[in-house]
Residue frames relative to the residue before (quaternion, step in Angstrom):
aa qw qx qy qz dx dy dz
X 1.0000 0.0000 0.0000 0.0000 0.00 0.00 0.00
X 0.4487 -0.6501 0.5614 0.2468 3.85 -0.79 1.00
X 0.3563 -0.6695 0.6419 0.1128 3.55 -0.73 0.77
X 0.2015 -0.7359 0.6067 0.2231 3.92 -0.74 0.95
X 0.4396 -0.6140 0.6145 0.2285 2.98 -1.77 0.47
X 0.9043 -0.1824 0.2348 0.3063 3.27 -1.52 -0.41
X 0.6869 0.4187 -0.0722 0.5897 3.48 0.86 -1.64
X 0.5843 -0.5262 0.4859 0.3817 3.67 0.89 -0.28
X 0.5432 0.5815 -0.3851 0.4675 3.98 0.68 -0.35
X 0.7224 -0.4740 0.4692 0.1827 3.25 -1.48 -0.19
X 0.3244 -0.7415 0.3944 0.4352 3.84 0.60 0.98
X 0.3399 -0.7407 0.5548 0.1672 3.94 -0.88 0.88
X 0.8132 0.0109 0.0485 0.5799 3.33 0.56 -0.84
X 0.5892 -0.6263 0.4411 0.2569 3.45 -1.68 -0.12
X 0.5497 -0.3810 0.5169 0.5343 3.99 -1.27 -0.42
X 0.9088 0.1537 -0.3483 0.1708 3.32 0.05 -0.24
X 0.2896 0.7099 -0.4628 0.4450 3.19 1.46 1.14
X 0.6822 0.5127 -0.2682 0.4470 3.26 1.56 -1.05
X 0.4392 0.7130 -0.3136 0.4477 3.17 1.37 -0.21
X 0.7510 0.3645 -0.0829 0.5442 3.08 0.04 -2.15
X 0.5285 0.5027 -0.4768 0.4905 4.33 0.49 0.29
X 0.6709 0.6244 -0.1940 0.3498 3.65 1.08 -1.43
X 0.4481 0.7556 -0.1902 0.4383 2.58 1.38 -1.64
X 0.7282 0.6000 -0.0629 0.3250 2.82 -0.07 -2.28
X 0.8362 0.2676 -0.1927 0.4382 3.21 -0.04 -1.31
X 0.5707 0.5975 -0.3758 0.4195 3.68 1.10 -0.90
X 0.6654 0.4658 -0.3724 0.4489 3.57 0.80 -1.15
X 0.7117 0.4756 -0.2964 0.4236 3.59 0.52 -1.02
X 0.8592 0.0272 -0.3329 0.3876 3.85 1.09 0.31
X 0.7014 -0.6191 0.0601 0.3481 2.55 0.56 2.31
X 0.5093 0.6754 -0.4423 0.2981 3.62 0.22 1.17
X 0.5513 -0.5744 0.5230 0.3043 3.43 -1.08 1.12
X 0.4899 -0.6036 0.5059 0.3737 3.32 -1.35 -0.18
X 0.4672 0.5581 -0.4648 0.5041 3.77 1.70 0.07
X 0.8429 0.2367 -0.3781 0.3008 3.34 0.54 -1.01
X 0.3805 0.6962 -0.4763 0.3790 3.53 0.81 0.40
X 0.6159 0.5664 -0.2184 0.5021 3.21 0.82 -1.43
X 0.6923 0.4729 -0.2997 0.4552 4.00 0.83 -1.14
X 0.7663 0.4588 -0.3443 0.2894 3.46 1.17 -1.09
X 0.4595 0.8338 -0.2174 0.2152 3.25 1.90 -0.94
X 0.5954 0.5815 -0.1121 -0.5430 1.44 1.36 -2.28
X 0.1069 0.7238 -0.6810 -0.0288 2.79 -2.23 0.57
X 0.6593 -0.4663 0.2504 0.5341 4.04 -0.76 0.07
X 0.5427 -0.7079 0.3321 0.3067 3.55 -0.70 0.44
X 0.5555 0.5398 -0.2967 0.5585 3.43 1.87 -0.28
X 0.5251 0.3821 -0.5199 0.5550 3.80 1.28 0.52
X 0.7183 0.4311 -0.4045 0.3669 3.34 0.42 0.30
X 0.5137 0.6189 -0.1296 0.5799 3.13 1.37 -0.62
X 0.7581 0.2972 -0.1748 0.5535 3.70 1.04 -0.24
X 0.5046 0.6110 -0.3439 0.5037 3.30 1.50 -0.95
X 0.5287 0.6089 -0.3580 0.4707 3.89 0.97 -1.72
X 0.8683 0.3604 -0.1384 0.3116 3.05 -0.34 -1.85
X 0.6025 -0.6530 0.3508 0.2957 3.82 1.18 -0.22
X 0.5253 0.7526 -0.1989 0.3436 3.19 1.98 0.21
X 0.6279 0.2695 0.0064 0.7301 3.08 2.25 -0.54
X 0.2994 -0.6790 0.6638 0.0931 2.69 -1.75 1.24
X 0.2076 -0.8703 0.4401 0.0764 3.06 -1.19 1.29
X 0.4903 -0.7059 0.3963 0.3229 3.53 -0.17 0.84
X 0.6157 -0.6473 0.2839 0.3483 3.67 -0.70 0.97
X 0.6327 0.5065 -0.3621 0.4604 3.60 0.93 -0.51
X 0.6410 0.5687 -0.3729 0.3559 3.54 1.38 0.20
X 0.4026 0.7238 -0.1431 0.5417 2.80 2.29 -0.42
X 0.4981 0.6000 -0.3115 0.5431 3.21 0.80 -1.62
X 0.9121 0.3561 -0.0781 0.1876 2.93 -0.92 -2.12
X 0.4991 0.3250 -0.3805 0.7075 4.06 1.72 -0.28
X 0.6154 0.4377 -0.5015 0.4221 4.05 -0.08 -0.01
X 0.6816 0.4789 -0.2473 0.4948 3.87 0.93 -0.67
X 0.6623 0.4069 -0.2665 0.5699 3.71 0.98 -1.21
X 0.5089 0.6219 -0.3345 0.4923 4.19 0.73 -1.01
X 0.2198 -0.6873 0.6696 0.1760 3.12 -0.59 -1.66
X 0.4584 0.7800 -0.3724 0.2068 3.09 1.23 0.22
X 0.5151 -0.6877 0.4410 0.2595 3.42 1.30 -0.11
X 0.7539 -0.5795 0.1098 0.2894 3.31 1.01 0.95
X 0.2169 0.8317 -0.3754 0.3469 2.71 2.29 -0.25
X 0.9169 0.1532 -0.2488 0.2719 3.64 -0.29 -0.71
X 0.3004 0.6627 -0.3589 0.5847 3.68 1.87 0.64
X 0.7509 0.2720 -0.2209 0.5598 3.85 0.65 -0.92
X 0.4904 0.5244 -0.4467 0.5338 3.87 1.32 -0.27
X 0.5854 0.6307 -0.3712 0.3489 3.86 0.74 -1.18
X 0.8329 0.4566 -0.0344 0.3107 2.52 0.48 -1.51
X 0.6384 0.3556 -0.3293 0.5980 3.76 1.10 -0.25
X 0.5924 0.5338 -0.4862 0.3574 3.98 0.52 0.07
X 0.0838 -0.7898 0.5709 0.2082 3.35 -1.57 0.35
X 0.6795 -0.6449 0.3114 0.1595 2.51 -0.89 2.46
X 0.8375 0.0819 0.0287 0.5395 3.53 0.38 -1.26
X 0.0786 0.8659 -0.4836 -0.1013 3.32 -0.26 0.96
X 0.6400 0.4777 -0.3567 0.4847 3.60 1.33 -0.05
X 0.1178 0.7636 -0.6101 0.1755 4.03 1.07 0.57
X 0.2536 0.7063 -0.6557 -0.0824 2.98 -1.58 0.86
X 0.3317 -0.8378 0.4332 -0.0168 3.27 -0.95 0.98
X 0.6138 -0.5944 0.2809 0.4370 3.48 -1.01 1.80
X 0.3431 -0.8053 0.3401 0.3438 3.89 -0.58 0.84
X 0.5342 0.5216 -0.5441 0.3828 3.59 1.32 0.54
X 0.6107 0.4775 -0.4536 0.4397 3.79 1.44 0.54
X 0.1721 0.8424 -0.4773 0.1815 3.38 1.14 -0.34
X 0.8616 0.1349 -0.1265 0.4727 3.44 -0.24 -1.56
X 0.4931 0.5259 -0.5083 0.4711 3.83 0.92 0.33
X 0.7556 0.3911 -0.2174 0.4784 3.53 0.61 -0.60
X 0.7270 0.2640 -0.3651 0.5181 3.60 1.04 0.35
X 0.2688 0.5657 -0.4150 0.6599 3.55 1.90 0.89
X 0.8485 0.3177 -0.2898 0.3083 3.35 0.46 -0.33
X 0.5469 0.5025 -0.3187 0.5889 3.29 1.80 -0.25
X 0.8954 0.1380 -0.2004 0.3728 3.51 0.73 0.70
X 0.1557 0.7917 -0.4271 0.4081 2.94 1.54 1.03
X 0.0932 -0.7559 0.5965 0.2530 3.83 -1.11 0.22
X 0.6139 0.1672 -0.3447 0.6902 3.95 0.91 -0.19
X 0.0242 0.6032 -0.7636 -0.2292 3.05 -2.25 -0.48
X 0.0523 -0.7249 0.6822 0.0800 3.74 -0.41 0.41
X 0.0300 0.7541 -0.6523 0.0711 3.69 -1.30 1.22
X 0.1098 0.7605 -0.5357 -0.3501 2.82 -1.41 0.47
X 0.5101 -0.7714 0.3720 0.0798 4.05 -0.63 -0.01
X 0.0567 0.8084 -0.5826 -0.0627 3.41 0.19 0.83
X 0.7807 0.3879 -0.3045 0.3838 3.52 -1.91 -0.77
X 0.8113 0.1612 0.0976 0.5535 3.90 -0.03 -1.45
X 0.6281 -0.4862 0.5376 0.2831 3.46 -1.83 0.72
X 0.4536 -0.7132 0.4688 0.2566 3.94 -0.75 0.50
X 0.6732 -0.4817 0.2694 0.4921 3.63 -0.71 0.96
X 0.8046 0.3629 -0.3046 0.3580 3.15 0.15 -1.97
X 0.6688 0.5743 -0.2865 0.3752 4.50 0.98 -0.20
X 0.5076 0.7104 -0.3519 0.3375 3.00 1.96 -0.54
X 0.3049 -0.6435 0.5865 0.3860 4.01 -0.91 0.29
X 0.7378 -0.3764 0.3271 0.4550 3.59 -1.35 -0.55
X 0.7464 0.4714 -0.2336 0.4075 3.34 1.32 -1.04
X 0.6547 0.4529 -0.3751 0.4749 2.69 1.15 -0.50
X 0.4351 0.4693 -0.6284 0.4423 4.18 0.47 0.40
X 0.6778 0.6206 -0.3221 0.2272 2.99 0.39 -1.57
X 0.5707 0.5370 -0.3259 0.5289 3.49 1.32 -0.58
X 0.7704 0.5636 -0.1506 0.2573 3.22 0.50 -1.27
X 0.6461 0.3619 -0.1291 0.6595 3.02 1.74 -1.27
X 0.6053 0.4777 -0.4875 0.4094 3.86 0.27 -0.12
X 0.4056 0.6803 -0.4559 0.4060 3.90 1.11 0.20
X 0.7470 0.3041 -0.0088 0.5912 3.31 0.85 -1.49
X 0.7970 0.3118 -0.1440 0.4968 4.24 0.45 -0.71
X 0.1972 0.7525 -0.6225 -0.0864 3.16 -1.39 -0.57
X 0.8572 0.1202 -0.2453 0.4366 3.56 -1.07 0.92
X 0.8146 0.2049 -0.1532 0.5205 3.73 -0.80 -0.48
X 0.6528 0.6554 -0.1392 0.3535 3.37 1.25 -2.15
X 0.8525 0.2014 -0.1382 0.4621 3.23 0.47 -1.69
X 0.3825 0.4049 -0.6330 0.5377 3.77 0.90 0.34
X 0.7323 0.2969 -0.4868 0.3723 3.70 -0.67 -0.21
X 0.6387 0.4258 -0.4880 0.4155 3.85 0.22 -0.10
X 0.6937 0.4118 -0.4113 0.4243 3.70 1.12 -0.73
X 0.6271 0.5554 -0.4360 0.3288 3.86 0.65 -0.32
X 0.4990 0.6792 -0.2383 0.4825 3.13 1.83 -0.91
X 0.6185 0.4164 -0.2560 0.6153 3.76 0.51 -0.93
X 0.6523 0.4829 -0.3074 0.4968 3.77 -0.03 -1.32
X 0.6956 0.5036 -0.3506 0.3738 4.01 0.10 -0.79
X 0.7619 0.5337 -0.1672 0.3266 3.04 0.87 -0.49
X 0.5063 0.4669 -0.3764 0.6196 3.57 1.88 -0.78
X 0.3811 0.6731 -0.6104 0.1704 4.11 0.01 -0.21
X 0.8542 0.3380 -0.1108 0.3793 3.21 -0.05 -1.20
X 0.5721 0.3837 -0.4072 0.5997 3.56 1.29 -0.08
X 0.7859 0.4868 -0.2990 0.2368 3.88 0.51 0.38
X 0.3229 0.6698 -0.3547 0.5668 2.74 2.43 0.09
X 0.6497 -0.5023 0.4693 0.3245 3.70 -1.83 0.83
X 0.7909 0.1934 -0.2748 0.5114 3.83 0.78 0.38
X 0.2459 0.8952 -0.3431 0.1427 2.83 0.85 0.74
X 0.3516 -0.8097 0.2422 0.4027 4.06 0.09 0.45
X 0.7404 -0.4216 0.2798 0.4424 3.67 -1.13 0.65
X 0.3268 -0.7133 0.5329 -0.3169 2.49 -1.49 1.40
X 0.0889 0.8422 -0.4318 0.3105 3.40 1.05 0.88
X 0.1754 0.7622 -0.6082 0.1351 4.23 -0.71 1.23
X 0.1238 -0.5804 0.8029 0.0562 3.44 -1.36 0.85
X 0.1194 0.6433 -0.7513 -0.0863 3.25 -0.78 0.81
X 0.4022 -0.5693 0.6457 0.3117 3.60 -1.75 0.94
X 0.6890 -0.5117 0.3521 0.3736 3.59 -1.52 1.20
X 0.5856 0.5685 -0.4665 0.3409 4.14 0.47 -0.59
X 0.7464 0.3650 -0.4580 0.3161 3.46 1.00 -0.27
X 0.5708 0.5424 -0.4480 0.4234 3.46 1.27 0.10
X 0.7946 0.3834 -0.3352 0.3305 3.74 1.26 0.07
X 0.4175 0.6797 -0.4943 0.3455 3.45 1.82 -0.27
X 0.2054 -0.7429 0.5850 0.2524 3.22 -0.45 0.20
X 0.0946 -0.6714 0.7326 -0.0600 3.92 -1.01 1.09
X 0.8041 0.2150 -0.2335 0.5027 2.97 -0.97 1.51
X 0.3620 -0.5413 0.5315 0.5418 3.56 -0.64 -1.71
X 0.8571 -0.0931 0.1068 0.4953 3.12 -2.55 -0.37
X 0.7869 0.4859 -0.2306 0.3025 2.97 0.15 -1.96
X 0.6722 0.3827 -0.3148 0.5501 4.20 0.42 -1.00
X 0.6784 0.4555 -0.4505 0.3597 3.98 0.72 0.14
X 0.6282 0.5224 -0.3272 0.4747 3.20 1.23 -1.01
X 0.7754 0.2295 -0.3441 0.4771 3.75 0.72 -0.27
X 0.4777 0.5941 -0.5087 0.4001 3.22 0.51 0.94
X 0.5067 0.7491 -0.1146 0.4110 2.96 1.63 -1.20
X 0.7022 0.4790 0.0037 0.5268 3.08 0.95 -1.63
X 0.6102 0.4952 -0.3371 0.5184 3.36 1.02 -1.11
X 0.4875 0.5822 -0.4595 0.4607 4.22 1.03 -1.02
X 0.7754 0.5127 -0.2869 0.2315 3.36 0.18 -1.54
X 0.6830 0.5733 -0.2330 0.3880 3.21 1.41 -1.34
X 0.6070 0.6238 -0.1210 0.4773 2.97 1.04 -1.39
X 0.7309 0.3049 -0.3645 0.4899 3.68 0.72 -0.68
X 0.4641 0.5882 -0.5090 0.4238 3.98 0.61 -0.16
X 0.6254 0.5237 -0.4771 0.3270 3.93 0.51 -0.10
X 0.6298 -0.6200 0.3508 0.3096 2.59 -1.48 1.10
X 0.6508 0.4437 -0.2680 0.5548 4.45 0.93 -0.52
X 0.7803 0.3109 -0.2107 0.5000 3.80 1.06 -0.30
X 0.0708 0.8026 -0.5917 0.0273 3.43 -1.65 0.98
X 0.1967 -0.7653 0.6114 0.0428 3.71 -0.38 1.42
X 0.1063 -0.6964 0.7096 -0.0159 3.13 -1.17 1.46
X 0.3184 -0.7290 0.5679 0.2114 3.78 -1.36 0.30
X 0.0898 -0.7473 0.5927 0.2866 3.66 -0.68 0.43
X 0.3580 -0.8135 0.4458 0.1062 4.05 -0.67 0.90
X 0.3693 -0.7630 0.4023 0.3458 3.00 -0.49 1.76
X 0.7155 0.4132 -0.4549 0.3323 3.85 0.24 -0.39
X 0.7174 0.5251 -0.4132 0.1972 3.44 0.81 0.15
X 0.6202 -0.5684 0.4289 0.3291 3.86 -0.78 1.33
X 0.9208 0.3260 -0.1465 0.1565 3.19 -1.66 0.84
X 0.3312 0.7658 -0.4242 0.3521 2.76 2.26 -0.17
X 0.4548 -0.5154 0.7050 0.1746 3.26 -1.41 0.56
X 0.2249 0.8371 -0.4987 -0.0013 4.04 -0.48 -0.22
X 0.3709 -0.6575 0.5283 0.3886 3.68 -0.92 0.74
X 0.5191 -0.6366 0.4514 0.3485 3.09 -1.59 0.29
X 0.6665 0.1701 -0.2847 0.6677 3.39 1.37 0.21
X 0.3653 -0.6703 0.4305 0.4815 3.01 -1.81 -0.35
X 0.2790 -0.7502 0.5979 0.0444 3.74 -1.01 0.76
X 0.1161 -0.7408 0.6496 0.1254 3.79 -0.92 0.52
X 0.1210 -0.6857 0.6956 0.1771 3.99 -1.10 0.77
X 0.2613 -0.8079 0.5281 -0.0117 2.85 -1.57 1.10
X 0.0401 -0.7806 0.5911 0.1989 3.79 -0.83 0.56
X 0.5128 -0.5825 0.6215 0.1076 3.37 -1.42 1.56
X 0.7638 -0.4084 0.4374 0.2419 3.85 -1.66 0.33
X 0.7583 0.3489 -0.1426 0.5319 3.55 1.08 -1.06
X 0.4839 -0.6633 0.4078 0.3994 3.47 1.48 -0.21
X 0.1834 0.6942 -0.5646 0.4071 3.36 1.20 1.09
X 0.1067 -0.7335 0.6713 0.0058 4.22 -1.11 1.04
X 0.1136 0.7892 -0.5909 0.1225 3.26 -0.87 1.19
X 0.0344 -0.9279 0.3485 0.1275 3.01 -1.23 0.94
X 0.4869 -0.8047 0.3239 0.1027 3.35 -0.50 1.08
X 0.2056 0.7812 -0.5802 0.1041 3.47 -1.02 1.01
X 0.3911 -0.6928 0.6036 0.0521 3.59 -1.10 0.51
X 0.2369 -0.5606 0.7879 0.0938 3.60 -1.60 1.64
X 0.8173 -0.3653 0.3125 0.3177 2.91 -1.69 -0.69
X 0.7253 0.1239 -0.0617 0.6744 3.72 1.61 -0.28
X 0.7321 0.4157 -0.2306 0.4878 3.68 0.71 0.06
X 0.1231 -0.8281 0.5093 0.1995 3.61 -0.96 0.04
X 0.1474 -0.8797 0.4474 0.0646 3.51 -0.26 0.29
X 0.1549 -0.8204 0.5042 -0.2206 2.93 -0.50 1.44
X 0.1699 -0.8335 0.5029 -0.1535 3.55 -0.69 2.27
X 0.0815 -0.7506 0.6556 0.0113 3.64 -0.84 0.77
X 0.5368 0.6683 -0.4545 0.2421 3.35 0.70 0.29
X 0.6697 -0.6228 0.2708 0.3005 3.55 -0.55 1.19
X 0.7380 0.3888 -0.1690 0.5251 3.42 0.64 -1.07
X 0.5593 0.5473 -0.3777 0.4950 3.88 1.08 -0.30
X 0.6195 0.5578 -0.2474 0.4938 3.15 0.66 -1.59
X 0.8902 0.1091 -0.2808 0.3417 3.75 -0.17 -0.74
X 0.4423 0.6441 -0.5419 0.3095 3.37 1.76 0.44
X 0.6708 0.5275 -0.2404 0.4626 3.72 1.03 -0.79
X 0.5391 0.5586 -0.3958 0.4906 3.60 1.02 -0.53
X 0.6929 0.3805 -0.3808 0.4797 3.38 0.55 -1.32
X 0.5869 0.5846 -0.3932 0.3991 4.05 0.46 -0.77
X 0.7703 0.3591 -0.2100 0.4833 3.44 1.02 -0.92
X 0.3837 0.6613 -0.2584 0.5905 3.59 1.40 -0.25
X 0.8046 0.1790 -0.1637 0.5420 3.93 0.37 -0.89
X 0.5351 0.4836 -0.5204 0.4572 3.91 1.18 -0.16
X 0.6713 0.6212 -0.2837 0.2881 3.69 0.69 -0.79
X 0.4840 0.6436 -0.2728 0.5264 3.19 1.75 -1.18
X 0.7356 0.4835 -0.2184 0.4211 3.71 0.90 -1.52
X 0.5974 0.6617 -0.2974 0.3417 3.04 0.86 -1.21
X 0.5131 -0.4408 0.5558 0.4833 3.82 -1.40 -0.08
X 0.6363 -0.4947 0.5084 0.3032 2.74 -2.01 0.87
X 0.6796 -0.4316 0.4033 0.4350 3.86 -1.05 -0.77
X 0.5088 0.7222 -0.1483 0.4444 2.87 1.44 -1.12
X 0.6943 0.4751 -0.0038 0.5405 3.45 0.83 -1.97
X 0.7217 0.5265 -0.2710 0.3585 3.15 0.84 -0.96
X 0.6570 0.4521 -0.2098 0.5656 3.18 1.50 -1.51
X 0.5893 0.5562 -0.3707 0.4538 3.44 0.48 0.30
X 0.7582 0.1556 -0.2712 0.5722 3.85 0.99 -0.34
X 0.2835 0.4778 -0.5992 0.5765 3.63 1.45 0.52
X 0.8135 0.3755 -0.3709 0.2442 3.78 -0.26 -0.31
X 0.6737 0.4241 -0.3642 0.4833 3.05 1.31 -0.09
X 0.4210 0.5561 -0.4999 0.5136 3.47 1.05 0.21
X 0.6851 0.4897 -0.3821 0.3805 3.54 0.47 -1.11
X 0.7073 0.4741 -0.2245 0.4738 3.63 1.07 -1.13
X 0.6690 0.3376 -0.4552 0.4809 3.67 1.40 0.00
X 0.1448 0.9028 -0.3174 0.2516 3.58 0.91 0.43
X 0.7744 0.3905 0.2080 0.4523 1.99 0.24 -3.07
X 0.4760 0.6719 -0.3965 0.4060 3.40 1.69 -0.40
X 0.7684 0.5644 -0.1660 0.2519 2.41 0.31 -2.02
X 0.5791 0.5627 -0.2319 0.5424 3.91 1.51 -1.09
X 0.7770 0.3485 -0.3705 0.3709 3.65 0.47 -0.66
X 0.9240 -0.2510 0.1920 0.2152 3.09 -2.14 -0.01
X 0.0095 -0.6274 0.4036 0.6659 3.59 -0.01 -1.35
X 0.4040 0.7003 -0.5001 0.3103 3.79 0.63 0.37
X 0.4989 0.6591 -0.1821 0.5325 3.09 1.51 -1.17
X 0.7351 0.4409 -0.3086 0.4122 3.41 0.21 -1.46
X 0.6940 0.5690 -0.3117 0.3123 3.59 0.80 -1.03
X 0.5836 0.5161 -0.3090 0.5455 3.07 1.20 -1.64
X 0.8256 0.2449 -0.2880 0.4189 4.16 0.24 -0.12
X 0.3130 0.7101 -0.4708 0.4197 3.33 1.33 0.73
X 0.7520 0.5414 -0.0874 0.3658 2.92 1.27 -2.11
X 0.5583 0.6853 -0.1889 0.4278 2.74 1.74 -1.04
X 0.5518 0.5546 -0.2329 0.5777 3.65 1.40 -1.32
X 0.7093 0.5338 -0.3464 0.3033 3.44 0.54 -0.37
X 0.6113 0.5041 -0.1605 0.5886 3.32 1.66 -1.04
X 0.5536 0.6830 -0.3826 0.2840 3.33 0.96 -0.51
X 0.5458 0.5205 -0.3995 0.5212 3.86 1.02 -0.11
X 0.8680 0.2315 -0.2372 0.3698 3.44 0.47 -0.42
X 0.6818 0.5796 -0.3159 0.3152 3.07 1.88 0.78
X 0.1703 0.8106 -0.2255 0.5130 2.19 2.60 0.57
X 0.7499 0.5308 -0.1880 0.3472 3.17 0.70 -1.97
X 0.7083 0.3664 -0.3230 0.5095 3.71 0.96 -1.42
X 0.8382 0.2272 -0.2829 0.4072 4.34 0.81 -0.36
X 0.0356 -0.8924 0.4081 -0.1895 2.74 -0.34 1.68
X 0.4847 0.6595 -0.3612 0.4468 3.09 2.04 0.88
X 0.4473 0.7148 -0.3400 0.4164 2.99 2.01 -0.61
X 0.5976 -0.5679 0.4572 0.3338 3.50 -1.68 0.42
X 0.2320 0.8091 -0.5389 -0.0315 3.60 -0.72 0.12
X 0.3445 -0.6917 0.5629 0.2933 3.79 -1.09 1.34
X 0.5031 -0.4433 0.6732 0.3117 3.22 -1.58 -0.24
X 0.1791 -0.8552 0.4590 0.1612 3.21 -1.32 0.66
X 0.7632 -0.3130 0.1979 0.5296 3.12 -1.52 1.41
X 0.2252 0.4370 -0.8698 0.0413 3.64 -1.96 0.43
X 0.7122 -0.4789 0.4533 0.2407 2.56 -2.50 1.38
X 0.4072 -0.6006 0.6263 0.2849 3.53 -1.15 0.65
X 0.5703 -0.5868 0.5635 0.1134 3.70 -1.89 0.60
C-alpha cells in the first residue's frame, strides 16, 4: 500500500534524498554546515542530521536554506511532497482520530491544561512523552504526534481553528527554554494564512468553557465529528444534535475569547517571560535597561509588526 504524503499524492521521495539535494546545494555555495547553521540560524547538528536523513525539518527550515542557497524553492516543494514519517503507528483507540486527521478540511479545537498535538514542537513532545516512555518507545510517540501537523503546515493546508485556555501557555512541560520555543512556535504558526490561535484568559469574566478540551471536525464528504479524550480512550460522535450542541458552545467561547491579534500579543509576553526566566541576573538588568528605551525604539521602527494589547472586554 503507497503511504500518502502531505499534498494528498503518493510519497515521491525520501528524508534522505532531501538531504543529499541540501547537501548539494550548500556544498555548491561554498558553505560548511556551521556556517549554514549560523545563517539559518540553527545548531549545526540540525543540519548535520537533516543531510544525513536523521531529522525532520520543519518547512520554515526549508524556506530559509532555499532563500540563503538560491535554490529557487527547490527544497520547500522537495519538503513538501515527502513523507516525513512513514512507519507511524498509533495507540489504536487513536487510530481513526489520526486518520480523520490526514483528511479532514476544517478542524476547530479547543484545549485546556497542555499545547495541542497538531501545535506541539518536537521538544516540546519530547517533554511530554518522556513522562510516560523512554528510548526506542518515546521516539515513536514523538514521530507519531509530529506526523500528523504535516499537512496542516503546507501553503494549502486545511483549517485550523484553536482556543487555547491560558494554562496551556503556563503549565510548564519541560522547562523555560522548551516553553519559550513552543511559545514562539504558537506565534509563527498562527500568522498562516489556513491557521488561527485564539486564547481564552483565565482572568477574564464570563467565559463560557468546555469541561474538557474536544476538537469538531469536518471530513471531505461533509461528514461532522466530534472529538474528545478520557484518560486512555478517545471518543468520537457524529451525531447531529451533539455535533451542533458543542459547535454552538465552541462558536460562543470564540466570540469571548481574544481576538488573534490580542492573543498574539499575550502569547508574546509569555514568550518574553520565558526568556526571562533562562537568563542571568546581569542579563536581566542589561534588558531591564533595555525595556526602558524601548518606547522610543518603537517610535523610530515603525515598519515592524506590532499587536495591540489584550484590554478587558465590557
Amino acid at each position: 500500500m503507497n503511504r500518502r504524503n502531505a499534498t494528498g499524492g503518493t510519497a515521491a521521495t525520501t528524508a534522505a534524498v532531501f538531504g543529499e539535494v541540501l547537501k548539494h546545494h550548500r556544498e555548491a555555495a561554498g558553505l560548511t554546515q556551521d556556517a549554514l547553521a549560523r545563517k539559518v540560524p540553527c545548531d549545526r547538528s540540525h543540519v548535520a542530521r537533516v543531510e544525513a536523513g536523521g531529522r525532520v525539518p520543519q518547512d520554515t527550515f526549508a524556506k530559509a536554506c532555499d532563500e540563503l542557497l538560491g535554490t529557487g524553492g527547490v527544497l520547500l516543494r522537495l519538503w513538501a511532497r515527502i513523507d516525513w514519517y512513514p512507519e507511524v503507528e498509533h495507540p489504536d483507540w487513536f487510530e481513526r482520530r489520526a486518520e480523520m486527521d490526514a483528511e479532514a478540511v476544517a478542524v476547530r479545537a479547543y484545549q485546556t491544561q497542555v499545547v495541542p498535538g497538531l501545535l506541539q514542537t518536537e521538544e516540546y513532545a519530547w517533554a511530554m512523552f518522556s513522562s510516560i516512555a523512554s528510548g526506542d518507545e518515546l521516539e515513536k510517540l514523538v514521530r507519531a504526534r509530529l506526523s500528523r501537523q504535516q499537512r496542516f503546515l503546507t501553503p494549502d493546508g486545511p483549517l485550523y481553528v484553536a482556543v487555547l485556555d491560558e494554562s496551556c501557555l503556563r503549565n510548564v512541560v519541560g522547562n523555560a527554554a522548551v516553553m519559550h520555543g513552543q511559545c514562539a512556535h504558537l506565534l509563527e504558526v498562527g500568522q498562516r494564512s489556513n491557521m488561527r490561535i485564539q486564547v481564552a484568559p483565565a482572568a477574564l469574566p464570563g467565559i463560557i468553557r468546555p469541561k474538557t478540551s474536544m476538537s469538531l471536525i469536518t471530513l471531505p464528504d461533509g461528514g461532522q465529528w466530534a472529538y474528545s479524550e478520557s484518560l486512555d480512550r478517545g471518543h468520537l460522535n457524529d451525531d447531529p444534535a451533539v455535533y451542533a450542541r458543542h459547535s454552538q458552545t465552541y462558536d460562543v467561547l470564540r466570540a469571548d475569547a481574544l481576538s488573534a491579534r490580542e492573543s498574539a500579543a499575550l502569547i508574546s509576553d509569555v514568550v518574553e517571560g520565558y526568556g526571562h526566566h533562562g537568563q542571568t541576573r546581569s542579563q536581566r538588568g542589561d534588558l531591564d535597561k533595555e525595556q526602558l528605551q524601548r518606547p522610543r525604539r518603537r517610535r523610530l521602527h515603525r515598519g515592524g509588526p506590532r499587536y495591540p494589547r489584550p484590554r478587558p472586554r465590557t
